[in-house]
C-alpha positions in Angstrom: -6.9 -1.0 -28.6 -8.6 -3.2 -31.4 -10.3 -6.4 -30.4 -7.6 -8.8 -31.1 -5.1 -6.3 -28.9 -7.9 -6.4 -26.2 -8.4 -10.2 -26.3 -4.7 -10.9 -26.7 -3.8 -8.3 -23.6 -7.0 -10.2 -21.3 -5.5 -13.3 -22.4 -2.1 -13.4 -21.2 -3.0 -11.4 -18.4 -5.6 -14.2 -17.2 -2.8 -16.5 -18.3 0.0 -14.8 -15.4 -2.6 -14.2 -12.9 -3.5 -18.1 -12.8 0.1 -19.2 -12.8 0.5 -17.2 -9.8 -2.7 -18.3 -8.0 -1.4 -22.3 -9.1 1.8 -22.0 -7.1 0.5 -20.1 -4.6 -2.0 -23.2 -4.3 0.9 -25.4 -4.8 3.1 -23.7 -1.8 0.4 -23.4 1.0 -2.0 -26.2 0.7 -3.1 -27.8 3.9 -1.3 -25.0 6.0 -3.9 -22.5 7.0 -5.8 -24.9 9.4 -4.2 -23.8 12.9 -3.7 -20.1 14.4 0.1 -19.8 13.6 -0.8 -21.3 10.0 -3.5 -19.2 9.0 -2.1 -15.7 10.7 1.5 -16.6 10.5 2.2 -19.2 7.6 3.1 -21.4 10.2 6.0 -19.4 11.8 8.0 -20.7 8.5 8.7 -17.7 5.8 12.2 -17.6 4.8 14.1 -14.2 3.9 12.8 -14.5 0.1 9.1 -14.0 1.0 9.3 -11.8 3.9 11.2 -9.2 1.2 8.7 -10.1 -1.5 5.6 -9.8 0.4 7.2 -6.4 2.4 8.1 -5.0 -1.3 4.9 -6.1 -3.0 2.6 -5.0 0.5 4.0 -1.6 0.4 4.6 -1.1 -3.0 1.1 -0.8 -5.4 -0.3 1.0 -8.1 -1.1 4.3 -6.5 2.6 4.7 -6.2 3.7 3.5 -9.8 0.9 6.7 -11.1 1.5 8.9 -8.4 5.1 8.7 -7.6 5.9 9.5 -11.5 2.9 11.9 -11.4 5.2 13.7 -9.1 8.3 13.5 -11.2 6.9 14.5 -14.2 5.0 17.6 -12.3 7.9 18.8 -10.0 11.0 17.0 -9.4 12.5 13.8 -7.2 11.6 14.9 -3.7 9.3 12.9 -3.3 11.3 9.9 -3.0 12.1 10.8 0.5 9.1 8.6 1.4 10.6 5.4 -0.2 14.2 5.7 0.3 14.4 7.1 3.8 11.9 3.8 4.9 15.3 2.2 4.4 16.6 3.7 7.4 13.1 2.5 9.2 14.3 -0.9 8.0 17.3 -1.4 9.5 15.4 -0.2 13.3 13.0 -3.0 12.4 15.6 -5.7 11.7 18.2 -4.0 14.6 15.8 -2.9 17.4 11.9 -4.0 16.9 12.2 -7.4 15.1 14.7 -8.9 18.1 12.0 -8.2 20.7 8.8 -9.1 18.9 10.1 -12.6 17.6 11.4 -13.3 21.1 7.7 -12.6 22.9 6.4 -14.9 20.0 3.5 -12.1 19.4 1.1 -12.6 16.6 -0.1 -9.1 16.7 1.2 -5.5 18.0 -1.7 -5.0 20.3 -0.6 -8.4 22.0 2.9 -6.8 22.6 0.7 -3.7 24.2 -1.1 -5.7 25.7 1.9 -7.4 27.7 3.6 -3.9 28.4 0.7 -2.4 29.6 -2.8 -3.4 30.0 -6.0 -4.6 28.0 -7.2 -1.3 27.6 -4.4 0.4 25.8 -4.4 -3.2 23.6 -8.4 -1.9 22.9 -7.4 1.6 22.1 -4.8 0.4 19.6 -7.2 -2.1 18.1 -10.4 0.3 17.9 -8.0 2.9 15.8 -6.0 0.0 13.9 -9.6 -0.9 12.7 -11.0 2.1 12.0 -7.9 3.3 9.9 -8.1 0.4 8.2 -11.8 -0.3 7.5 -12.9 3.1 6.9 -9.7 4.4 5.0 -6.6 2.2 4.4 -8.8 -0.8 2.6 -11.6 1.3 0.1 -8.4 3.7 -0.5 -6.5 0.8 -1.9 -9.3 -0.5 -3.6 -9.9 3.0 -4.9 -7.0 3.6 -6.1 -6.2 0.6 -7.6 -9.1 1.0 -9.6 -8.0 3.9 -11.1 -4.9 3.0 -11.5 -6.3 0.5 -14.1 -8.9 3.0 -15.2 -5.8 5.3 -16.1 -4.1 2.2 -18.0 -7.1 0.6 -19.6 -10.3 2.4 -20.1 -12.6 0.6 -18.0 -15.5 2.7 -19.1 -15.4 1.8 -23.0 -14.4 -1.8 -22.3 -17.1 -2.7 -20.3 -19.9 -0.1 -22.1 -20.8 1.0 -18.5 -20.7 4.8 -17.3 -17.6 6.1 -15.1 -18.7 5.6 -12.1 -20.6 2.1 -12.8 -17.4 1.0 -14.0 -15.2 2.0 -11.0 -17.5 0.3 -9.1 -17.3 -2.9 -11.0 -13.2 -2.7 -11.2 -13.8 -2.4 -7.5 -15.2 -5.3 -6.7 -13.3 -6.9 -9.6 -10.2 -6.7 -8.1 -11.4 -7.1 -4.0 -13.1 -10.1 -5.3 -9.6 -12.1 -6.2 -7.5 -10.3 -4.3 -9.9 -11.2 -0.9 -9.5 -15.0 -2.1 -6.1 -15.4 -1.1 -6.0 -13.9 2.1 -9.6 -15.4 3.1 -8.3 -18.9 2.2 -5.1 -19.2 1.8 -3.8 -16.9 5.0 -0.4 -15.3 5.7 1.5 -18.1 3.8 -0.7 -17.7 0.5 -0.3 -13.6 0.7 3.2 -13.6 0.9 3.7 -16.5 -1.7 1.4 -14.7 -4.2 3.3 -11.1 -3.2 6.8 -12.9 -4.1 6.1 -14.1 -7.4 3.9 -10.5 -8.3 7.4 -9.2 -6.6 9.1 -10.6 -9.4 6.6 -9.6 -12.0 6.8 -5.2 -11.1 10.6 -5.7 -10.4 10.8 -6.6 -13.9 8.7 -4.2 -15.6 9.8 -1.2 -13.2 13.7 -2.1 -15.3 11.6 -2.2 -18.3 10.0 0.9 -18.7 12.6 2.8 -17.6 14.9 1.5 -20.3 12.3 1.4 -23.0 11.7 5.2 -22.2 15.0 6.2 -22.6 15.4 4.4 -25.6 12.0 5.9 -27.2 13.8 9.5 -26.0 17.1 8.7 -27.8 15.2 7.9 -30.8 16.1 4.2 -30.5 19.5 4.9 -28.7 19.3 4.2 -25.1 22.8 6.2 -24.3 21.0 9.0 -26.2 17.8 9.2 -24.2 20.0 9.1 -20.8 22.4 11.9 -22.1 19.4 13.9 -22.9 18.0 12.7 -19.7 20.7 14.1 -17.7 22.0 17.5 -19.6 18.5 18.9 -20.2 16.6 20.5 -17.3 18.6 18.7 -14.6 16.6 20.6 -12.2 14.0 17.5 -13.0 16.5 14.8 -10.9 16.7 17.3 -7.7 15.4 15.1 -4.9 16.9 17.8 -2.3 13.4 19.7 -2.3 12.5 23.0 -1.3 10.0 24.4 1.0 7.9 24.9 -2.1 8.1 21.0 -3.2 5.6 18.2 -2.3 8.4 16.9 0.3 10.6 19.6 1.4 14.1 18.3 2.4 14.1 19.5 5.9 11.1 16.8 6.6 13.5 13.9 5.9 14.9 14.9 9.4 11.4 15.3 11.3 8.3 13.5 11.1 9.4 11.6 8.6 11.5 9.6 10.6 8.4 8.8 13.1 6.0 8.3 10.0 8.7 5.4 8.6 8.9 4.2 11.6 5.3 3.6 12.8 4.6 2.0 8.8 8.1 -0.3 8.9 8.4 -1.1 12.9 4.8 -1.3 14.1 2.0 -1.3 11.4 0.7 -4.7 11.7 -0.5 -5.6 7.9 3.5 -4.8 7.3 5.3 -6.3 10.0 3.1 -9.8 10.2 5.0 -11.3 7.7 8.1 -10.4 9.9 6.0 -11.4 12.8 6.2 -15.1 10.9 9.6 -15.3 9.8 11.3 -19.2 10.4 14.3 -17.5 12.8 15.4 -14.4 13.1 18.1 -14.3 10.8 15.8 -15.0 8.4 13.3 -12.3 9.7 16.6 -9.3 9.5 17.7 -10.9 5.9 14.4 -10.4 4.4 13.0 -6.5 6.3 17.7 -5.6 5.0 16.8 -6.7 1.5 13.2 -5.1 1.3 15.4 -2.0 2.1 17.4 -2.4 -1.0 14.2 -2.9 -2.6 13.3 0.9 -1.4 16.1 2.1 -2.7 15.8 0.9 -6.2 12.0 3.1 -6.0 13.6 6.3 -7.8 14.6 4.4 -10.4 11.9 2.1 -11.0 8.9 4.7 -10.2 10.3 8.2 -10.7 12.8 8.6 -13.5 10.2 7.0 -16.2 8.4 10.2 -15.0 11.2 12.4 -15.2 11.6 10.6 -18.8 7.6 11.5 -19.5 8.6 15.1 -19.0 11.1 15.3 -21.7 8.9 13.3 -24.3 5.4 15.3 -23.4 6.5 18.6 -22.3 5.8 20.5 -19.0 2.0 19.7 -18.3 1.1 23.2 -18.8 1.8 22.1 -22.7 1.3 18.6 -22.5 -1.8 17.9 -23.2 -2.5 15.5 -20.3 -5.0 15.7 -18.0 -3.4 15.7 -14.7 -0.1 14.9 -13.9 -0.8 11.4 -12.7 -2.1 10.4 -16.3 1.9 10.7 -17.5 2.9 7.2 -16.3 -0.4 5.6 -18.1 0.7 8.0 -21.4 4.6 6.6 -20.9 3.3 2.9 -21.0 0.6 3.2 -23.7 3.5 4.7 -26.0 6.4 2.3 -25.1 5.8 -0.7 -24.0 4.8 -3.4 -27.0 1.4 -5.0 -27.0 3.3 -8.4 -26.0 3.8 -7.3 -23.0 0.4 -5.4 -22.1 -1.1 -8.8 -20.6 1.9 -9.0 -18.4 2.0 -5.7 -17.0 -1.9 -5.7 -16.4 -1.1 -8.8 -14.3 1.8 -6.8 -12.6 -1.0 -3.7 -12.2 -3.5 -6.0 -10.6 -0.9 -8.3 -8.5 0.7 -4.7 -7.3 -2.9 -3.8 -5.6 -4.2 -7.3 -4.8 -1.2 -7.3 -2.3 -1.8 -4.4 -0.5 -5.9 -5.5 -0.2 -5.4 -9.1 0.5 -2.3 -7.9 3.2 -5.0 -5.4 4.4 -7.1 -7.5 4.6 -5.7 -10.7 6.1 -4.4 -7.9 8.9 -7.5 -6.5 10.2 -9.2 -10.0 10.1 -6.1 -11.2 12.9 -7.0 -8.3 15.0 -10.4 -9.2 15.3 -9.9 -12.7 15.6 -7.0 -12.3 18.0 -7.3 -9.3 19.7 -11.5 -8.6 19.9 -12.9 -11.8 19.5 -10.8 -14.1 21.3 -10.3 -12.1 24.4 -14.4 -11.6 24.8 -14.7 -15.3 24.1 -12.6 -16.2 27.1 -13.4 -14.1 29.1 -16.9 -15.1 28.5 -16.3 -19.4 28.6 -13.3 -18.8 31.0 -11.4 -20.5 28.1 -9.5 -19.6 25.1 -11.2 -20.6 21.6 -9.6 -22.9 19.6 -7.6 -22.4 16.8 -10.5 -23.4 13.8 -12.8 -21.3 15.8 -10.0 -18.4 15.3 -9.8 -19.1 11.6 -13.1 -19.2 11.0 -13.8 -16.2 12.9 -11.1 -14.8 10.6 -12.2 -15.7 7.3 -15.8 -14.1 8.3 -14.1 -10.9 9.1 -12.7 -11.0 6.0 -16.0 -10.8 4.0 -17.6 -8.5 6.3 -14.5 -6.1 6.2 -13.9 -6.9 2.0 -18.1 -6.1 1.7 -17.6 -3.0 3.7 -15.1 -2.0 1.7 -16.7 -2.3 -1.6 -19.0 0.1 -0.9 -17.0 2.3 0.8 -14.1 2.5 -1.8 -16.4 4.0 -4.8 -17.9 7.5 -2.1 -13.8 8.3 -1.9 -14.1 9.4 -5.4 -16.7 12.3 -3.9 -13.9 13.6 -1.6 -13.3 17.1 -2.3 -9.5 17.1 -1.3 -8.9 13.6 -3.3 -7.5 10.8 -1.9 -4.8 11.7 -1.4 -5.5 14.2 1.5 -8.4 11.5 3.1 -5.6 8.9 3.6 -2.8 11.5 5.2 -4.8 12.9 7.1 -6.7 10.0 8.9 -4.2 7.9 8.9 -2.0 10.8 11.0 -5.3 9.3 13.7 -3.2 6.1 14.6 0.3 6.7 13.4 2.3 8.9 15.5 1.0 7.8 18.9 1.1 3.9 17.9 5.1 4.6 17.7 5.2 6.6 20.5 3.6 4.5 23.3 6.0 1.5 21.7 8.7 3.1 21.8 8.1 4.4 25.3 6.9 0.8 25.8 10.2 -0.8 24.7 12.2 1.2 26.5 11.1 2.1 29.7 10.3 -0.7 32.7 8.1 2.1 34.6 5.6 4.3 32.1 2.4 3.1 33.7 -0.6 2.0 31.1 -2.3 5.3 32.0 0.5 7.4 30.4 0.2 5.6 27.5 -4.2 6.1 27.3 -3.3 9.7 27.7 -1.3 10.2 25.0 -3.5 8.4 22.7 -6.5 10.2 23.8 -4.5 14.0 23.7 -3.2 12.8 20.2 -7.0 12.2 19.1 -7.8 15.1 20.2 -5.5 17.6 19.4 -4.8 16.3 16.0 -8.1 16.4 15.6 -8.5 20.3 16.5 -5.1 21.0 14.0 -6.5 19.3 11.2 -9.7 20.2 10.7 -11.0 23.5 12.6 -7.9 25.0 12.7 -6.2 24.3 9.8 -6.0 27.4 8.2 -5.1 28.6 11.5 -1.7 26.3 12.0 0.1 26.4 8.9 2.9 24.0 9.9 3.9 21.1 7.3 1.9 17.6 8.3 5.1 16.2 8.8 6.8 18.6 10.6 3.3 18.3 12.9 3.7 14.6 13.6 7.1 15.2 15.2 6.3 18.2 17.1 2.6 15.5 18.7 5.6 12.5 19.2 8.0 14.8 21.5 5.0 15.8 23.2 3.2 12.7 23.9 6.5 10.8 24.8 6.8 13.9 27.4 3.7 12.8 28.7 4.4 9.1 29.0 7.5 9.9 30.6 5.7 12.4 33.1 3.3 10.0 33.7 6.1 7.0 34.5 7.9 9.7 36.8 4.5 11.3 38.7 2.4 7.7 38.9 5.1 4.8 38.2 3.9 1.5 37.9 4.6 -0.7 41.4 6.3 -3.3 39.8 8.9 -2.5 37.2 8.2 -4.3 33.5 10.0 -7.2 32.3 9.7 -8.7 29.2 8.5 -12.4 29.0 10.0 -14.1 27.0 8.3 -17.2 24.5 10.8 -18.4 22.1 9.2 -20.3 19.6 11.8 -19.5 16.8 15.5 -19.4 16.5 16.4 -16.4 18.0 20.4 -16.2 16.5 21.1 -12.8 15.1 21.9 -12.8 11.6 25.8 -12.4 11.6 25.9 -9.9 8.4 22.9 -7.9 9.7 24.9 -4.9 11.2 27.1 -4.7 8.4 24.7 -4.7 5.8 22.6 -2.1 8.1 25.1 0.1 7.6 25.8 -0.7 3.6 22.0 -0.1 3.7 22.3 3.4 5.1 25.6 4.2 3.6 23.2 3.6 -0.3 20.4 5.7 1.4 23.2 8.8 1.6 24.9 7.7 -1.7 21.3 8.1 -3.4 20.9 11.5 -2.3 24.3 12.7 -3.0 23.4 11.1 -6.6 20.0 12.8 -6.8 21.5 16.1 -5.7 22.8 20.0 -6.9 26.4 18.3 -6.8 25.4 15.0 -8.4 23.6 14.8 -11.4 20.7 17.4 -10.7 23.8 20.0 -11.1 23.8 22.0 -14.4 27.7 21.7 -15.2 27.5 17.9 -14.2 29.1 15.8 -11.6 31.8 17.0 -10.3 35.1 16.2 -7.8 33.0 16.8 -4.7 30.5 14.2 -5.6 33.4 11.2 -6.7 35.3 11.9 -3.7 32.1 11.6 -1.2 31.0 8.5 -3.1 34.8 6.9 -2.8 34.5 7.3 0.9 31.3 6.1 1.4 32.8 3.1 -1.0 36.2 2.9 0.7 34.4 2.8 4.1 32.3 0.0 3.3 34.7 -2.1 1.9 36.7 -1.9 4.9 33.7 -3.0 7.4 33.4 -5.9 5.1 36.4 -7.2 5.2 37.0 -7.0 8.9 33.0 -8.5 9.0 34.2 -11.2 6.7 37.2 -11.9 8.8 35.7 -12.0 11.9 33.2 -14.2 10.5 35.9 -16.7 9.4 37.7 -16.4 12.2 34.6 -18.0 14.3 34.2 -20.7 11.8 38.1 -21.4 12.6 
């Protein structure tokens, strides 16, 4: 890249990244003073920020690299992980969302807290913290600086060596993105994750379409012809036992792994946690569902397109398969647009730090510090004291961080086995005991300090000595540790119930009207979850003679089916306005 390239890319990248930070500034002044403002913008996101922030939180730049990587080096299973959350969506907005708006909670240990005692609520925090600080954090900040590392060379641009400038894209990037969430709170996040939301939503149409038009030669119906006659093999999301996600997963841990990340992960379901009603709380988790669905196109098929340009990576050329996504963009995207994806790049990971981030420093606030304190003054702090205890955390957690995130690049297994297998820690038995929680009156709290402290243990034991002792898939794993510590919950509630049977209390401080479309679209939701795996199939386009009669007559039911709930939905609906 020549220096007027360079200085015209930093420009206009500078240039998006300040119009963002302005309206962010614009939308949340003078609103992060009190608790509810600063952890939960006040109680008053609408539907469009809720899906932004959701989409732009979960969304970042380890999945734009490594989601193609995996395209371009197998096939399309590996979508299972986005489009499947879509399914996890429609619990949260159903099931979880209903019950946590109506208890008013700030944070999931405060729901634990209520079902079962202030220890459990410890236990949760300690390994919500620990994931988080140790892992979740420096990994995003890790990989977010190589994502940009991959996409602009750090290295030459700055004259510093590798690791020197890892290190100083590190910071770079926890530096701003720790701003918003240290001073602006919830409200500022999820503003500054709408408007980024916008930014990768456009360039994830982009690429795609500028690829297939590079591959046709300048004819975009050319590139997707080619696209879908040659190696069709490529657009197989039904994977095999030999793939990175093997089908038969979709139906096993998976599900609990969506779950616990969609329905109780508390840097993704705050901004739920502060929607304005919850109509407006089961609009915006529905839509961030579509989002999910849109993943494979946006995040897999440019890979799929890098394959046919580039060649198999045994010929390619490329360093790993993770550098065909950085190759795809250097070769068709124009320069006028280099400033704006840099700023969609950096946005992308901002949001998952500055939603880490703002997370971790509400459980300390909430659920460490403000319990000591009153138990201590025989009071509860007030709500600056909160804040301020907050935005400290923040620091000391974004500090931490920085010098944690560089030592992940020593990791012998790479990142990407650190972060699945400690965050498999918290994961499984966080949805368990909730589950259990919600739907049981007499599991006693000791049933639930069990299972946490067998899952630590025995996860522990499978994962590290004897792992080349169990050979069972991760994610078959975290199904087979959920049966079993919902067993013991349940054994526990039957051999040592609690004396007085839970009941849920109850703090409405939001409307707490259903949405009246939600079920409908739930099942529209679902019914494009099947549709994209019928698409992305042996009888849809991944089949070598083509689509054929079996796939247009399961997509005309699937369409047929819908349109009729609709229109008894829409008459319904009309009929109670009548």
């Amino acid at each position: 890249m020549s220096g007027a390239s360079l200085a015209f890319t930093l420009g206009s990248c500078l240039f998006f990244m300040a119009l963002v930070g302005w309206i962010s500034w614009l939308k949340t002044r003078g609103t992060a003073e009190t608790k509810d403002g600063y952890f939960l913008a006040g109680r008053g996101l609408g539907a469009t920020f809720i899906a932004g922030s959701l989409l732009l939180t979960n969304l970042s730049a380890e999945q734009l690299t490594g989601l193609n990587g995996s395209a371009y080096g197998h096939n399309l299973s590996s979508m299972g992980w986005e489009v499947t959350a879509a399914v996890a969506t429609i619990a949260m907005a159903l099931v979880f969302l209903p019950k946590y708006l109506a208890g008013a909670f700030t944070t999931l240990p405060q729901f634990l807290n209520d079902r079962f005692d202030a220890d459990v609520r410890r236990l949760s925090v300690l390994l919500f913290m620990l994931g988080y600080g140790l892992v979740t954090i420096p990994g995003v900040l890790y990989a977010g600086s190589l994502a940009v590392n991959a996409f602009f060379d750090m290295s030459a641009l700055t004259g510093l060596a590798e690791f020197e400038a890892l290190v100083f894209t590190v910071v770079l990037i926890g530096v701003v993105g720790g701003i918003y969430a240290v001073f602006g709170g919830l409200r500022a996040v999820a503003v500054s994750d709408t408007l980024n939301g916008v930014g990768l939503l456009i360039i994830g149409i982009l690429v795609p379409v500028l690829g297939l038009i590079a591959l046709g030669e300048g004819s975009f119906s050319a590139g997707l012809a080619q696209l879908t006659t040659e190696h069709p093999e490529k657009l197989n999301a039904i994977g095999s036992s030999s793939d990175p996600t093997p089908f038969g997963t979709l139906f096993t841990g998976m599900i609990f792994a969506n779950l616990f990340y969609w329905c109780t992960n508390q840097y993704v379901i705050q901004r739920t946690l502060g929607a304005r009603s919850l109509a407006e709380g089961q609009k915006g988790v529905l839509f961030s569902g579509f989002f999910k669905i849109m993943v494979p196109f946006m995040m897999m098929i440019p890979g799929v397109i890098a394959f046919h340009m580039y060649g198999p990576p045994s010929v390619s050329g490329l360093g790993s398969i993770d550098q065909a996504y950085p190759r795809l963009i250097r070769d068709v995207l124009p320069l006028w647009l280099s400033g704006f994806f840099l700023a969609v790049l950096l946005g992308a990971v901002f949001s998952s730090f500055n939603s880490l981030l703002n997370s971790a420093a509400t459980l300390f606030s909430l659920d460490v510090y403000a319990p000591a304190k009153a138990k201590a003054r025989g009071g509860e702090p007030s709500d600056a004291e909160l804040v301020r205890v907050a935005k400290i955390a923040s620091v000391v957690i974004a500090l931490a961080s920085f010098v944690i995130a560089p030592m992940l690049s020593y990791a012998e297994d790479g990142l990407w086995q650190v972060i699945r297998k400690f965050t498999g820690f918290y994961n499984i038995p966080t949805i368990a005991i909730v589950i259990v929680g919600l739907f049981t009156a007499r599991v006693p709290a000791l049933g639930a300090k069990i299972a946490i402290i067998f899952h630590v243990i025995a996860y522990w034991l499978i994962r590290f000595p004897l792992e080349d002792v169990i050979t069972l898939h991760f994610i078959h794993l975290y199904a087979v540790l959920f049966v079993i510590e919902v067993a013991i919950m349940l054994v526990c509630g039957r051999i040592a119930p609690r004396e007085k049977a839970w009941k849920f209390t109850r703090d409405e401080k939001v409307d707490l009207t259903p949405w009246r479309f939600a079920r409908p679209l739930a099942v529209t939701l679902f019914s494009c979850v099947v549709a994209t795996y019928l698409l992305f199939s042996p009888i849809g386009v991944a089949s070598v003679g083509g689509m054929g009669a079996t796939f247009a007559t399961l997509m005309s039911a699937l369409i047929a089916g819908n349109l009729a709930l609709w229109g008894v939905s829409l008459r319904r609906g009309a009929a109670k306005a009548g």
